[in-house]
C-alpha positions in Angstrom: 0.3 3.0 -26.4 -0.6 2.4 -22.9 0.4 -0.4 -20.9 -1.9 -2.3 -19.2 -1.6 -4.2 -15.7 -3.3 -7.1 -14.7 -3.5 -6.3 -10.6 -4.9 -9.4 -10.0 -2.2 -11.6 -11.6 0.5 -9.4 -10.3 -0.6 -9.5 -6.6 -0.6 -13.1 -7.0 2.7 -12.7 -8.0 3.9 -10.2 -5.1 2.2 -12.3 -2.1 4.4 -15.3 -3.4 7.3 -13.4 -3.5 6.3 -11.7 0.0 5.8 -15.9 1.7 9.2 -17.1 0.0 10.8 -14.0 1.1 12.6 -13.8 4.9 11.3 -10.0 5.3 7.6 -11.0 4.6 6.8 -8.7 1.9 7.1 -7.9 -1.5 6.1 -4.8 -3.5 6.0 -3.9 -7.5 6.0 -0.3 -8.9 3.0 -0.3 -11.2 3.1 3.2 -12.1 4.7 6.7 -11.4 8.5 7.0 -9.4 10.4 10.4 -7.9 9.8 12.4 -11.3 5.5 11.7 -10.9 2.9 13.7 -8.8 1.2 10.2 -9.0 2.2 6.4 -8.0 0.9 3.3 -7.9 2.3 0.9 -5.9 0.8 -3.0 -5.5 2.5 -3.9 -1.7 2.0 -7.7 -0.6 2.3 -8.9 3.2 2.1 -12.2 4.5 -0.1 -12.6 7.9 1.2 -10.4 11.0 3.4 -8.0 8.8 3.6 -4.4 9.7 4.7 -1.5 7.7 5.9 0.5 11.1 4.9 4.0 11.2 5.8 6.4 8.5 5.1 9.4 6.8 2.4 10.6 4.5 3.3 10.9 0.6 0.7 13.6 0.1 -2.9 12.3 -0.6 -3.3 8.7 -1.0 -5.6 5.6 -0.5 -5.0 2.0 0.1 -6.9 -0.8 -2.3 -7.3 -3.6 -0.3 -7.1 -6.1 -3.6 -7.1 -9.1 -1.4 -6.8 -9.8 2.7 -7.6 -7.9 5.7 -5.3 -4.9 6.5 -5.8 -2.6 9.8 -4.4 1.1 9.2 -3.7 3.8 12.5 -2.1 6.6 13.1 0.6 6.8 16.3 -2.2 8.0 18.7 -4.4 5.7 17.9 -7.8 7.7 17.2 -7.6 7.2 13.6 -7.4 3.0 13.4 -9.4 1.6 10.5 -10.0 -2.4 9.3 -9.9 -3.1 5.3 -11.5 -5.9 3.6 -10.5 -7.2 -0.2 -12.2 -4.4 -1.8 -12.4 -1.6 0.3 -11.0 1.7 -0.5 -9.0 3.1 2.8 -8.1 6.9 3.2 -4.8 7.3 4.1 -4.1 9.7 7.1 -2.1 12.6 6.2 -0.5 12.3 9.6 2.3 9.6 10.3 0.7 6.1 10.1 1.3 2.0 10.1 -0.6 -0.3 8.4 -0.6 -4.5 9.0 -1.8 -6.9 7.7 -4.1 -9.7 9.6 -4.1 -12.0 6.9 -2.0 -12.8 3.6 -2.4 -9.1 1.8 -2.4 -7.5 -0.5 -2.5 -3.6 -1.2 -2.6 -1.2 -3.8 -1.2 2.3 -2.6 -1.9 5.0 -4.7 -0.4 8.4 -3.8 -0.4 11.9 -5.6 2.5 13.9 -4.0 1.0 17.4 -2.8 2.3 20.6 -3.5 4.9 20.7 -0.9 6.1 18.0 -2.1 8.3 18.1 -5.3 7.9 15.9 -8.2 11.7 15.9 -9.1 
C-alpha cells in the first residue's frame, strides 16, 4: 500500500520546527534517499534564510507550498521570484535559493544519468 503525505500539514510542521530552531530551517524527507533516481524533499525557512550556493542534483523543480522564495544562479542572469504555488525550474548550474518570507518548499529532484542511484 502506498503511503500518503499530507504536504500541507507537514509544512506546517517543518516551518515550526524551522522558527523554534537556531539555524532557521527545517526539512523532512518525503520520499526517495541515496538508493532513488527520485526525491522529494519538503524544506521550510523562516524570513531572510538562504540555502548558499550549491550544486544541481540532476533535474529538479521547487514547489513553492507557501511564502515567497527568490532562486539565482552565482552570476546572477538566471534570478527568479516564487509565490505559494508556483512551480520553479531549478538551474542545472550551481544555485542559492532564499526565502523573503516564512517558506516553505517542496524540492523534487530526479538524479540524471551521471549521477548514480547507489
Amino acid at each position: 500500500m502506498s503511503e500518503i503525505f499530507n504536504v500541507t500539514r507537514m509544512a506546517r510542521t517543518q516551518l515550526e520546527r524551522a522558527r523554534e530552531g537556531s539555524a532557521g530551517r527545517a526539512a523532512a524527507h518525503l520520499y526517495g534517499g541515496p538508493q532513488s533516481m527520485m526525491t522529494h524533499t519538503l524544506i521550510a525557512l523562516v524570513a531572510g534564510q538562504k540555502m548558499h550556493e550549491h550544486e544541481s542534483p540532476g533535474e529538479a523543480t521547487v514547489l513553492v507550498v507557501e511564502g515567497q522564495v527568490t532562486m539565482g544562479t552565482a552570476d546572477e542572469a538566471a534570478t527568479v521570484e516564487g509565490q505559494a504555488g508556483d512551480l520553479l525550474r531549478v538551474p542545472l548550474e550551481r544555485h542559492w535559493l532564499q526565502a523573503a518570507t516564512d517558506s516553505v518548499i517542496l524540492l523534487t529532484a530526479a538524479k540524471t544519468r551521471g549521477h548514480d542511484a547507489g
